[in-house]
KOLRO-194010 format. One record per residue (C-alpha): x, y, z. Coordinates in steps of 0.5 Angstrom, whole numbers, plus 500, padded with zeros to 3 digits. Layout:
BEGIN
XYZ;...
END
This chain:
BEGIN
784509715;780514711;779518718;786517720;788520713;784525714;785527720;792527719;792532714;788536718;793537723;799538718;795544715;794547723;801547724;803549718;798557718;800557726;807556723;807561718;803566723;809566727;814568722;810573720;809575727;817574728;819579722;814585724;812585731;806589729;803589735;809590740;816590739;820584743;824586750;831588751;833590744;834598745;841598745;843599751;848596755;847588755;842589749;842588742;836591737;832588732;837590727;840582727;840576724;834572724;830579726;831585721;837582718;840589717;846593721;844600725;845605723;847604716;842607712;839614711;833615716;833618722;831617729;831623734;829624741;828630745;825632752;821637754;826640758;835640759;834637767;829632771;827634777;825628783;819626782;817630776;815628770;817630764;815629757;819625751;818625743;822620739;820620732;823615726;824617718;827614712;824615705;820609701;818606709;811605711;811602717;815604724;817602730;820604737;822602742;825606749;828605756;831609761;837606765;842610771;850609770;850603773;845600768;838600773;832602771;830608773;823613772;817609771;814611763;806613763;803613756;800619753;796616746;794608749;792606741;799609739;803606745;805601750;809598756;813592757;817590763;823584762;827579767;832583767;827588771;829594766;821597764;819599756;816603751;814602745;810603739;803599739;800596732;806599728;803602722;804609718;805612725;813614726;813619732;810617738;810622745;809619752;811621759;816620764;816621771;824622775;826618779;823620787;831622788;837625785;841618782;845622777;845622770;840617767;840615760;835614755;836608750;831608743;831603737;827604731;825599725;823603719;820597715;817596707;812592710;813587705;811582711;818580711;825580713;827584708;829591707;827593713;832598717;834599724;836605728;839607735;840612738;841615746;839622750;842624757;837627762;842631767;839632774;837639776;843642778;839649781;835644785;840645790;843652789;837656792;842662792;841662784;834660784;832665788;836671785;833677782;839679777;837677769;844672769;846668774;851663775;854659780;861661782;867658783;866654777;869646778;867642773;861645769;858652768;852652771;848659769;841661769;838667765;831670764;828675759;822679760;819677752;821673746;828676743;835674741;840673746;847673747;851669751;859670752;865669756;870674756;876675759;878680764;880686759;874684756;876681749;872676747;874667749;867664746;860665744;856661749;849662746;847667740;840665739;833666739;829664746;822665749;820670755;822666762;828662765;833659762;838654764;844652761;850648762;857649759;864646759;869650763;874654760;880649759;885654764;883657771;882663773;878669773;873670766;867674765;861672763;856678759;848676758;845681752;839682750;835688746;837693750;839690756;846688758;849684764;856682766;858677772;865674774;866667774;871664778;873658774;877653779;
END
């Protein structure tokens, strides 16, 4: 009776630490975050009840996304950076996925940092990003790679937790956000690619402004559509930029006609028109 006793008790104690192993592992996910909770379409995120028990986006941090470029190419691989804040957190964590309009996987994720970073796929066949033993770490860069072919615009869907790593449920915050990736749409346009003019745009206009534009060193540029007697409609861009080629989308004017496009920088001054349909 005494060994039965005892081996009893035994038992009890092993379920019991495996019992509370798997709760704190289920508050924290420190090694990996769970599948499915990006906040795309037909996903939730952590910020549930059970998981973090908190509504996203109802606090003061922040999670941004940015992309290295304004459009992918097919077959390119671009660079992404996702980073997370909120003051008096300690420990993050993220999550990402990259879906088409109609909510497929699209791309395949490579990871820059091994230790900082790591991939997952789901049943439902979408392929994941996400933090690797979430720590003091709240930005986190890996790579992309399009798709071999033009399907659209894709989106990328990201989630993050900022925790007060109490090992519990409480306290911790949850954040969602999204990013566009448009195809290149000067992929296909080798009039404009090719064109030896500092400003380029493609004419007639349809649906958006497609204009490229160049500039041989670092300096503001000015970017404005004008009508055709030269008054000013809207300043497109007004801004600082790099030396080289930069491309940009702009919504059409809302009436049809004929504007003109003027492109400034330094002492350089270009002007085409723009058939906008």
């Amino acid at each position: 009776m005494k060994r039965k006793s005892m081996l009893a008790i035994i038992a009890s104690t092993v379920l019991s630490f495996t019992f509370i192993l798997m709760t704190t592992e289920s508050y924290t996910k420190v090694a990996q975050p769970p599948t499915v909770n990006t906040g795309a379409p037909a996903e939730t995120t952590c910020g549930k009840s059970g998981c973090h028990n908190t509504t996203p986006n109802t606090f003061t941090g922040t999670l941004n996304v940015s992309f290295n470029q304004p459009f992918y190419k097919p077959d390119s691989t671009y660079t992404v950076t996702v980073t997370t804040a909120e003051t008096g957190m300690t420990r993050f964590g993220f999550e990402a996925t990259v879906l088409d309009g109609s909510n497929n996987k699209q791309g395949i994720w490579s990871l820059i940092n091994l230790n900082t970073t790591s991939l997952q796929t789901a049943a439902n066949n979408r392929s994941y990003v996400g933090h690797k033993t979430a720590n003091t770490t709240n930005s986190w860069t890996f790579d992309w790679q399009a798709p071999s072919t033009n399907v659209g615009d894709v989106t990328i869907y990201v989630a993050s937790i900022c925790a007060n790593n109490n090992n519990g449920s409480s306290g911790d915050h949850c954040y969602t956000t999204s990013l566009v990736f448009q195809p290149n749409p000067f992929s296909s346009l080798s009039a404009i690619n090719n064109s030896p003019d500092f400003l380029t745009v493609q004419n007639p206009v349809a649906e958006k402004m497609y204009v490229s534009f160049r500039n041989s060193a670092a300096g503001k540029i000015q970017l404005r559509l004008l009508d055709l007697s030269g008054k000013t409609i809207s300043i497109l861009k007004n801004e600082n930029y790099n030396g080289g080629t930069h491309l940009q989308v702009f919504d059409k004017p809302a009436v049809a006609g004929m504007y003109l496009l003027e492109l400034s920088f330094g002492n350089y001054n270009e002007v085409k028109k723009v058939v906008v349909l």
